[in-house]
N, C-alpha and C positions, 0 to 999 in steps of 0.2 A: 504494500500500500504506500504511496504519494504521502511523504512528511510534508505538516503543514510550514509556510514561511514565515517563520515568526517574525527575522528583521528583513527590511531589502531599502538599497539606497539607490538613488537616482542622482545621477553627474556631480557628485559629491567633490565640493573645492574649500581646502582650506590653506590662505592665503598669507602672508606675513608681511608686512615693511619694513625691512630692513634697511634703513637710510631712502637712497633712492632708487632701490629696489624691492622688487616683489617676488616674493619666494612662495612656491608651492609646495606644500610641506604635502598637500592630497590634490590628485590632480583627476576629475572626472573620472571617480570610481563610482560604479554602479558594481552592489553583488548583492547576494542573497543569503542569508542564515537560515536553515531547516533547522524547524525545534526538535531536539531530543536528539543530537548530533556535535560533535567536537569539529569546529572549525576553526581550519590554524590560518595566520596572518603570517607571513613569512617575509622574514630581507634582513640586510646587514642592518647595520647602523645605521642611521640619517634616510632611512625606504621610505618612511613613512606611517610605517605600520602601527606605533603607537602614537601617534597622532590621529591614524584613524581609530584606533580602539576609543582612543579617549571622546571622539565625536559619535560614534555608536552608544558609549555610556553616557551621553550628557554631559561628560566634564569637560567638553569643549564644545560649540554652535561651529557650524559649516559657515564658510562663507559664502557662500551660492551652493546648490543642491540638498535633498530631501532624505527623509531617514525616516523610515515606516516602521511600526512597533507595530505587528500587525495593521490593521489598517490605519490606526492614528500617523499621522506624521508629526514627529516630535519636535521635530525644530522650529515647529509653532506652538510651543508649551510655553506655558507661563513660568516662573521662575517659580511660584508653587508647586503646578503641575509638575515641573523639573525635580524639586524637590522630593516631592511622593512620590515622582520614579523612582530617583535614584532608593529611595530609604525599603519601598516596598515590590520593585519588580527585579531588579536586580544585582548582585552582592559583586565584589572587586576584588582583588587579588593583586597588588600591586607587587613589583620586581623586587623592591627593600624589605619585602614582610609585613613593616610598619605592626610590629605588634607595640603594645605600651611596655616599655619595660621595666613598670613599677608592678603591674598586674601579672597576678599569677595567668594560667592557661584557661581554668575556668573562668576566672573575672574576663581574658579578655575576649573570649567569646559571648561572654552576657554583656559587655558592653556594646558588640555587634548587635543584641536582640533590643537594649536599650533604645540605638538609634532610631530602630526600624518600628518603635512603637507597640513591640509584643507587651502581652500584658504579665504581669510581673509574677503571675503564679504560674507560668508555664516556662520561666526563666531555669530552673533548676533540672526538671526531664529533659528540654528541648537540651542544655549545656551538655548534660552527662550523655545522650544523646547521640553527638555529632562529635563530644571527643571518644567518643567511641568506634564510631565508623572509620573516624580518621587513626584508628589503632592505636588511639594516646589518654585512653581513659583511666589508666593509672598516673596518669601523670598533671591532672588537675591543680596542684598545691603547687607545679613548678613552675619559677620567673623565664624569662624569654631565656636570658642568659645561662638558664641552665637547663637547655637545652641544646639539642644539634640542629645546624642548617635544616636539613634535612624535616624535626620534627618540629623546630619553629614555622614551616611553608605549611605543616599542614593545619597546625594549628590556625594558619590564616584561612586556610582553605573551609576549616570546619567554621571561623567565624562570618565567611561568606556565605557558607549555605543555609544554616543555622536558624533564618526567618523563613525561611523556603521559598529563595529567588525562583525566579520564572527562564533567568539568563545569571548567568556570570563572565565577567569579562576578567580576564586574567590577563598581564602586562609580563612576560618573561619569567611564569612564576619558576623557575628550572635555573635561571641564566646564574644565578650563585653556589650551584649544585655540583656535586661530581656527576659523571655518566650513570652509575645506578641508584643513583639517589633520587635522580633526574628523573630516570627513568618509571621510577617507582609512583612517583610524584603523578605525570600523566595519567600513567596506570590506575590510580587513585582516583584520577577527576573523570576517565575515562567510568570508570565502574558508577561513581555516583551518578552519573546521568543516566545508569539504566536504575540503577536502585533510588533516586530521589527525583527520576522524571524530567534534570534542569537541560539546559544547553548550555556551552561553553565555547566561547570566542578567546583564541588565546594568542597572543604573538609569540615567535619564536626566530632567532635564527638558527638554532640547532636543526643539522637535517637529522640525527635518531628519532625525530618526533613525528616525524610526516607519514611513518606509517600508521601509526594509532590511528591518525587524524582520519575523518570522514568526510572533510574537504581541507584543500589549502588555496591560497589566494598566496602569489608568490607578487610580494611589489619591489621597484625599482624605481629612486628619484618620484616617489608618491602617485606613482601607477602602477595598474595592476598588468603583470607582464604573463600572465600565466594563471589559470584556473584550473585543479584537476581534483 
């Protein structure tokens, strides 16, 4: 059966001035996201890739072209509208981690559920949870620092899904990783999307990752040079 399209963008341009130039960081990308599928962004440094993740997620507006959430087009959200996205349809995954690292592992996944407005008695199951799935639910009481690369990503990862995004966008969550750490990591996001239903946009330049993937959009100089 035909996956439905959860995201799809039209001639999508984001633009920069840099003195008196204009730099195209996204250059007339059009593609498509199928929900319940891992789609990778692929390129070096400076492709573009995470400049387009960040305008799929709303943390960045297009400069000319449209971005469909199902059928709403979001780049005509209001800064509230904006807001309620980001906080209730889909969770982030950022390349640093970015966990707090004064909060233990459970605090900083309940601070995820915080954001996102869950209510405060489903704070405790929903926590032990998702550090569960993510194979770290012994390890609740410990700070980022005392942890490994490795299990501080996923702990990101479980305070991503944890309100029960619809999408998660992931920025290189791998790119501080050894290879099977890495690797492990995918694997991971790969599974929660049949076991918790979500989709996953993820940028990489690693090519070990393009096989998991269930599409990749390969960009260059902020176009897309290759779909497969």
């Amino acid at each position: 059966m035909e996956k439905t399209i959860i995201i799809s963008t039209n001639g999508l341009y984001r633009q920069y001035q840099v003195g008196n130039t204009v730099i195209n960081a996204v250059k007339n990308v059009s593609l498509t996201v199928k929900q319940g599928e891992l789609t990778v962004l692929r390129g070096r440094s400076g492709s573009g890739k995470t400049t387009l993740l960040n305008l799929l997620s709303t943390l960045d507006m297009p400069t000319q072209g449209n971005i469909y959430y199902h059928d709403e087009d979001i780049t005509k959200f209001s800064e509230a509208e904006k807001d309620r996205f980001r906080r209730e349809e889909i969770g982030v995954i950022f390349q640093s981690v970015a966990l707090m690292s004064q909060m233990t592992a459970y605090e900083n996944v309940e601070f995820g559920l915080r954001i996102a407005g869950i209510p405060y008695q489903e704070y405790k199951p929903l926590v032990q949870k998702y550090l569960n799935l993510v194979g770290l639910g012994n390890r609740t009481a410990h700070l980022p620092g005392e942890l490994s690369g490795g299990e501080q990503q996923r702990i990101a990862i479980a305070r991503a899904i944890a309100h029960h995004p619809k999408v998660v966008f992931a920025d290189e969550p791998t790119a501080q990783l050894d290879t099977a750490t890495a690797l492990h990591v995918v694997k991971l996001l790969k599974e929660l999307i049949e076991t918790e239903k979500i989709t996953v946009v993820m940028t990489t330049h690693d090519p070990n990752m393009m096989e998991i993937a269930d599409t990749v959009y390969s960009l260059q100089d902020g176009e897309i040079v290759d779909a497969q």
